[in-house]
N, C-alpha and C positions, 0 to 999 in steps of 0.2 A: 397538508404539505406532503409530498410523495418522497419517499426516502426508498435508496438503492443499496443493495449490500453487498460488499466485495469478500472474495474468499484467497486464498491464495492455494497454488496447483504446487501438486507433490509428485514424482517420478517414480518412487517402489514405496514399499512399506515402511520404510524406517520413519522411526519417530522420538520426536523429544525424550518420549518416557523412555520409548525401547529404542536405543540407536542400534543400529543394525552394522555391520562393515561394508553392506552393498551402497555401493555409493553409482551404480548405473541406471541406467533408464529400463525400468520389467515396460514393455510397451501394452500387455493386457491391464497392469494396475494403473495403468497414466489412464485409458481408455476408460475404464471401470470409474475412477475418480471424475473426469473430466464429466461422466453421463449421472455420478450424483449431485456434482453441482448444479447441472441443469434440472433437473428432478426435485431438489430440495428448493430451487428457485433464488438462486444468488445470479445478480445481472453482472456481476463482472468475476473474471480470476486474477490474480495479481501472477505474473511469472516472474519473483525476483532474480536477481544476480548475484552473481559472486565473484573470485574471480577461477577459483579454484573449481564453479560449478561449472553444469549444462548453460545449452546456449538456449536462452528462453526465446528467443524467434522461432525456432526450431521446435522447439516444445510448443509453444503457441498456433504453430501453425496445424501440430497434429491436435492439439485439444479443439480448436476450431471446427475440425471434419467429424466430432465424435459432439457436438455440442449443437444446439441452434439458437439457444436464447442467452447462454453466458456472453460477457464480451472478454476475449485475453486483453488483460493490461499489460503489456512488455516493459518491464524495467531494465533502461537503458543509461550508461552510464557516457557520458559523452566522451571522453577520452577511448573507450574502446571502438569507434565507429565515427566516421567521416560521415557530416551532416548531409551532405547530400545520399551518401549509400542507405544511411537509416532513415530517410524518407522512403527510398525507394521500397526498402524491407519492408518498411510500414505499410504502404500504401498496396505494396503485394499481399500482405497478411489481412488488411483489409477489405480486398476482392476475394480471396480464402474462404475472407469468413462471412461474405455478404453485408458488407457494412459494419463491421463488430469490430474493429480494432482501437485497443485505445494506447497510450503512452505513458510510464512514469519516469521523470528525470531524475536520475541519481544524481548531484552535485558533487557525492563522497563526504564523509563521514570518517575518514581512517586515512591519513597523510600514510599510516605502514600500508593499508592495505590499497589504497592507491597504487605505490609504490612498488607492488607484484605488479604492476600491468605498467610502468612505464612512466604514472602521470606524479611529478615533481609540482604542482603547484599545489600553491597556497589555497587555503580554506576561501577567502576573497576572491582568487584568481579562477577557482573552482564554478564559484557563484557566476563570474563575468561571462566568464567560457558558456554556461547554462543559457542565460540570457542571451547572446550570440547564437549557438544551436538553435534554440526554439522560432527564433526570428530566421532561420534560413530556414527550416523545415517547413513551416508555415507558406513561405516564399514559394519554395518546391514544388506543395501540394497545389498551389495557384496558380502558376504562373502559365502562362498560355505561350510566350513567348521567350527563348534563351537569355540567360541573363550572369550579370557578372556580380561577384560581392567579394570587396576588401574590407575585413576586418581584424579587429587585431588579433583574432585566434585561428581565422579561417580565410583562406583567400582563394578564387577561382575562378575562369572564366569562361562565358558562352555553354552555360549547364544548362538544359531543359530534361526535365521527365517526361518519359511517356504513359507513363502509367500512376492514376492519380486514384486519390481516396473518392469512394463511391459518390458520398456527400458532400466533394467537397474539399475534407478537412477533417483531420482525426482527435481528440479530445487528448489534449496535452495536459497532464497530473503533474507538479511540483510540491514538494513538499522540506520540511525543515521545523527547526525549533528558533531558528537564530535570526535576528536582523537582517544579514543578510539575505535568509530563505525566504522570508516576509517581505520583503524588497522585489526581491527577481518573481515570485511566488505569486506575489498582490499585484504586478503588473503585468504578467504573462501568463500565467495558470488558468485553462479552464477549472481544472480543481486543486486544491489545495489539500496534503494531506498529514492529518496532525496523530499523535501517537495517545493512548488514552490516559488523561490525566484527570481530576478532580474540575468539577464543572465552572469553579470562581476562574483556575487555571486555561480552561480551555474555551473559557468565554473571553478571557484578556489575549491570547492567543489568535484567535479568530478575530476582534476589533484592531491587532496588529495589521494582519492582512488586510483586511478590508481597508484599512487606513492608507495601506500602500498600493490598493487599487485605485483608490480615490483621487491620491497626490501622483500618479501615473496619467491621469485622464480620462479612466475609465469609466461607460456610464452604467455598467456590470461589476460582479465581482467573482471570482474565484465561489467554486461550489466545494463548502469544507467537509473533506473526507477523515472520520477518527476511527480511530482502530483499539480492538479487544479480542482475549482469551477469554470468551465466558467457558464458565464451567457450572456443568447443572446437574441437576438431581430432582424427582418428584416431590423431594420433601429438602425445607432446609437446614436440617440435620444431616442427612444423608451428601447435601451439596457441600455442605461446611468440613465434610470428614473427608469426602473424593478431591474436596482443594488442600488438601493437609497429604493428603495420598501424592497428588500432582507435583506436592512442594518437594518432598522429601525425595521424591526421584531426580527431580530438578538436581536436586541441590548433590544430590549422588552423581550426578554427570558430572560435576566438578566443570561447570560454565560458567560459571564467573569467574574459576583462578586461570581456565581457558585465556579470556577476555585481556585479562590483566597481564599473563602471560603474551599478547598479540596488540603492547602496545597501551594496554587501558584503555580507560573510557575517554575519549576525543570529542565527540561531537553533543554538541548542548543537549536534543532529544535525549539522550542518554543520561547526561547529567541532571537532567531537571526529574526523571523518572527515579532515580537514585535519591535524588531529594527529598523526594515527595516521601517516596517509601521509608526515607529515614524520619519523616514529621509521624506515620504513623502507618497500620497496617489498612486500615480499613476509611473509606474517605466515601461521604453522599450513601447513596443508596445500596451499593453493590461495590464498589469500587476498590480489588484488593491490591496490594504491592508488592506483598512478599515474593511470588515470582519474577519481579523487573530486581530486587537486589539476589535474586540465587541462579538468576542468568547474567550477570551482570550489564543488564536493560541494553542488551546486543539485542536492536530491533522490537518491534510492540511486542512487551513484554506485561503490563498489567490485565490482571483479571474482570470477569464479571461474576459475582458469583451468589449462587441461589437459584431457589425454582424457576422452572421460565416465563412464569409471570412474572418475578424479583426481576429477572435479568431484560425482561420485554419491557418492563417499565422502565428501569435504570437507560439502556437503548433511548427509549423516548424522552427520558430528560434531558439529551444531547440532543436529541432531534427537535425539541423545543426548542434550544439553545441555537440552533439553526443550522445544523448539519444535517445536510443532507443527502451523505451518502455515510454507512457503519460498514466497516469491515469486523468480521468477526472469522477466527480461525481455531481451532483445539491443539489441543497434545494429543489426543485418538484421533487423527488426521481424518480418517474417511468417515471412523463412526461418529465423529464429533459433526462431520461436515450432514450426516443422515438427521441425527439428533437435533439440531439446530431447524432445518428442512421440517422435521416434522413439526414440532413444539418455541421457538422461536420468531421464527420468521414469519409463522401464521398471527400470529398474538401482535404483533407489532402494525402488521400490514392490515389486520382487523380493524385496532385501535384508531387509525387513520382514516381508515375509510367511514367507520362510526364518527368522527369526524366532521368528516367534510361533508356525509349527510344531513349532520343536527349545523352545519353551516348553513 
């Protein structure tokens, strides 16, 4: 079974451990970054959003000219952008990058932090708006002839693109913790992406979805993407002390009284991470928590942790469980992203191919 790994792109040097005040774009360390993900060999970069941040189309389209085998994932939040303009952005960023663009839908997660950019709707209302989006972008990328769409969040008429995705059609990622995510997620989502949990957890998670691919029509399903902080070391002793290192900085940032400060925790993903980590620190193979309650599980926030064989294996007990695509991302942004490139990603993509030979 062939597994993808997603990274996510960073603008200067600041980092979790070391925040930094620069909060602008250094365009030699985006450059620098964007040419070790290709190097270390991750097929996608995640460009999230904020609201407060960079504009990750923008960002994406320069990681694309410095790249040739990553794909930028643009995380787009539908209320910031009119479904037709973010096909077009899409499908521009797509010809960029020679077929390489992909999509993740933010639904939102934060009624306060919605609420910096304008959008008043509900957690459900959120969800509906999504499903609407994705069904007109889709539309967009296809349509050969100008066409009209009244819906209840978006309405318009006689729109045609000229300019369309190479293939096609661009790879639309949704993701969530919640009924509703599994809902809109299982019937629209090329992939679906889950935040890292304990494997009983994220094996009930993934038969969510799939379940709500099923009861949609479909005779596919969403390809499940999970996500981790591994953290390593040659020896694990040496791992088990550098995530005790990692914790305490965390926890020095004062991100969780942040969190709580901005609203608390909102969105299930979050509360079920909080959960988990309150049953216990350490869960399966590798699987730590203490940094999803010292960030107050604002975004994937659990670890992997141990040698990169510990952590290559732990990876493929997920990958057994049928995910298959791993995001993996550090707190040493670039050297975490080399360290992984060298010692991860090869252990993993080995194990598979060993694999499918003795198949």
């Amino acid at each position: 079974m062939p597994v993808e790994f997603i990274s996510a792109s960073y603008v200067n040097d600041s980092t979790e451990l070391n925040p930094t005040s620069n909060t602008g774009i250094d365009p030699k360390f985006l450059a620098r970054y964007a040419r070790t993900l290709d190097e270390a060999g991750f097929d996608y970069t995640l460009l999230p959003y904020g609201s407060s941040g960079w504009d990750p189309f923008g960002v994406a389209a320069a990681v694309s000219q410095h790249t040739e085998r990553v794909r930028p994932l643009v995380a787009l939040r539908p209320n910031t952008m009119y479904p037709t303009v973010a096909a077009k952005a899409l499908a521009t960023l797509d010809q960029l990058s020679s077929g390489r663009a992909a999509v993740h839908i933010i639904s939102g997660g934060s009624t306060v932090e919605q609420a910096r950019e304008g959008d008043r709707l509900d957690k459900a209302g959120r969800y509906e708006r999504s499903a609407e989006y994705v069904d007109i972008l889709r539309r967009v990328w296809s349509s050969e002839e100008p066409f009209d769409h009244s819906g209840k969040y978006y309405s318009f008429e006689n729109f045609q693109s000229a300019i369309r995705p190479l293939a096609g059609t661009i790879p639309v990622s949704i993701g969530g913790s919640s009924p509703d995510a599994y809902r809109v997620g299982g019937a629209l989502g090329d992939i679906f992406g889950l935040w890292g949990e304990p494997l009983a957890e994220t094996k009930e998670q993934m038969d969510a979805v799939f379940e709500q691919a099923r009861l949609a029509g479909r005779t596919d399903r969403p390809r499940i993407w999970v996500t981790f902080r591994p953290i390593i070391a040659p020896t694990e002793e040496l791992a088990w002390e550098k995530a005790h290192r990692v914790l305490s900085k965390l926890e020095g940032n004062g991100a969780a009284a942040a969190v709580r400060a901005d609203g608390g925790v909102q969105n299930v993903g979050s509360q079920r991470l909080l959960d988990i980590a309150a049953r216990g620190e350490l869960h399966d193979r590798a699987l730590w928590t203490p940094t999803a309650t010292a960030t107050g599980a604002r975004g994937a926030s659990t670890a992997l942790v141990g040698t990169p064989e510990t952590v290559a294996a732990a990876i493929l007990d997920y990958v057994d469980l049928g995910a298959e695509l791993i995001s993996i991302r550090g707190y040493d942004n670039i050297n975490d992203a080399i360290d992984y490139g060298r010692y991860v990603l090869p252990l993993v993509r080995q194990e598979l191919e060993f694999r499918d030979r003795a198949a």
